[in-house]
N, C-alpha and C positions, 0 to 999 in steps of 0.2 A: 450504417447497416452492419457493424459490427457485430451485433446482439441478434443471434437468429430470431430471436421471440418477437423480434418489431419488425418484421419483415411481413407485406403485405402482398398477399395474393391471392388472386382471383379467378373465379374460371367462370364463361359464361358460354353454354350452350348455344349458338347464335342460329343453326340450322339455316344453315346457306350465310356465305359472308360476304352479301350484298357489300356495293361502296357506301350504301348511307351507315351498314352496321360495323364495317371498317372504321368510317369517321370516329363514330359513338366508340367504337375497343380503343383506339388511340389516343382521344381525348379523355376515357375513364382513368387511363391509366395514369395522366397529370393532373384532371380534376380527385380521382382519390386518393390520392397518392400511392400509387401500387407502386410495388418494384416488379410481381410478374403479373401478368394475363395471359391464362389461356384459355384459347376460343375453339371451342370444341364444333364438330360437325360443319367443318367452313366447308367441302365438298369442294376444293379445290377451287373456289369460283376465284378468279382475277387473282390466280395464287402467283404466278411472275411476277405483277406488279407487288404484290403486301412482298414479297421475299428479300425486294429491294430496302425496303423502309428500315432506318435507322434503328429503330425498337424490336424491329423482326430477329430472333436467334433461332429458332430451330423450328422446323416440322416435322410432321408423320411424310411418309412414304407415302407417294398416291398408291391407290388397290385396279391392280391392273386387270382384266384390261380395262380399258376407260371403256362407260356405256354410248353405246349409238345414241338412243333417246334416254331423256330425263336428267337428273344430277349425278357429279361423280358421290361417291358411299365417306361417309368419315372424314377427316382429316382433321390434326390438333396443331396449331399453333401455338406457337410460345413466344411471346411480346416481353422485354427486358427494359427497366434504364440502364443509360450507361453505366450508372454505379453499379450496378446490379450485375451488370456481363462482366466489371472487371473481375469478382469476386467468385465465379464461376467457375468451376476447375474441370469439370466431367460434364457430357450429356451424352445419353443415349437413346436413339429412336426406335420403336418397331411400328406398325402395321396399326395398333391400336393405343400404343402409349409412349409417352414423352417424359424423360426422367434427367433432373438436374440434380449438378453436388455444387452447395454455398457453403464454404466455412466449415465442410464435415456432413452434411445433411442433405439426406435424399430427398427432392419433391420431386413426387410422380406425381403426373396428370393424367387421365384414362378417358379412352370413350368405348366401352365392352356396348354392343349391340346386342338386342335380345335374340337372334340367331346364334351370338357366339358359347359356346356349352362352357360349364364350369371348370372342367377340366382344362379346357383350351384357353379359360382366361386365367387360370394358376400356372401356365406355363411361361405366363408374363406378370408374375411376380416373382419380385429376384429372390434371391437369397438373402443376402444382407437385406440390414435392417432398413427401414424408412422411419424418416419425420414427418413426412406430410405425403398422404396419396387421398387424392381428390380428383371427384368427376363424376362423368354418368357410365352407372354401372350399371342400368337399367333393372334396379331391384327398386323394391318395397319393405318397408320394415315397419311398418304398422301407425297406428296412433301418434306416440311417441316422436314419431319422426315425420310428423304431419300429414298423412293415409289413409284410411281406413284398409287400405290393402296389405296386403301380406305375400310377398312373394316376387317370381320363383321362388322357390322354398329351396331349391338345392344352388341355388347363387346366393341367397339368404345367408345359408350354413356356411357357403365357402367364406364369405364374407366375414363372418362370425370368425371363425376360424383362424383365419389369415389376421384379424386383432388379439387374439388371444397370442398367436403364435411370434406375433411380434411388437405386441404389447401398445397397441393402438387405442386410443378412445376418439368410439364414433360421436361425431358433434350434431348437438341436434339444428335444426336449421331455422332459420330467424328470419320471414317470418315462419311460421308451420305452414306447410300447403304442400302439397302432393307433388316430390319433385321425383325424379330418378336419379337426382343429382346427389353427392353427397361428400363428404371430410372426415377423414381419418386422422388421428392427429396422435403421435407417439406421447406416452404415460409421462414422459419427463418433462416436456415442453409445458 
């Protein structure tokens, strides 16, 4: 895993991370050969136990307070191989994203909810530069990107923005089909 460009990673929206969808994250990650997985919207469920697992490195902060009724809101895990965490030099968490450095290279993973306003999700992008920021940003971006929707149009723009400014190309998604999910991927890579 020398070579950032062969480095394989994944993010799968799992919304609630059941033990059967546990199994399935842990086993993709030696059936495809990943080096990272992250599983977005786990909602803390049976989060003790996954924190223990050998592959487990890093999560979001739960969002306090926990509710009475229903699921907890959010939460991104980050699943590593061993090769993979020795190589790891930095991570950082907030509230709504998870940010690793391999070998020189930022990958953020993101879960922005459609509550969180534009402004407040540009305060969780850094400064420096990124290679890889991927996730659900709960936008639309048309045809193109597998949609017919378009929108928010002011997370849209930020969005736009934030590749221009740091020189990102958005990847279109394979197959096409209407995700909020999405990869940014820096112009040199």
């Amino acid at each position: 895993m020398k070579n950032f460009r062969n480095l394989k990673i994944g993010y799968w929206n799992c919304q609630g991370l059941s033990e059967r969808k546990w199994v399935r994250a842990v086993n993709a990650v030696s059936e495809a050969e990943l080096d990272i997985l992250f599983l977005a919207e786990t909602w803390f469920i049976d989060h003790e136990s996954h924190a223990t697992h050998p592959m487990f490195f890093v999560s979001t902060p739960r969002i306090l307070p926990v509710p009475a009724f229903g699921h907890e809101q959010a939460g991104i895990v980050c699943l590593v191989t061993q090769g993979t965490r020795k190589q790891i030099s930095f991570a950082c968490v907030t509230r709504y994203t998870v940010r690793i450095k391999i070998n020189g290279h930022d990958i953020m993973a993101v879960y922005f909810p459609p509550s969180l306003k534009p402004d407040k999700i540009a305060e969780h992008i850094p400064e420096n530069s990124l290679s890889v920021l991927i996730g659900d940003i709960n936008a639309f971006f048309g045809v193109q990107y597998g949609t017919k929707k378009i929108g928010p149009l002011a997370r849209c723009n930020l969005f736009r923005k934030i590749c221009s400014e740091k020189s990102l190309n958005h990847l279109f998604p394979v197959p096409l089909g209407p995700t909020p999910d999405h990869a940014f991927v820096h112009s040199s890579l």
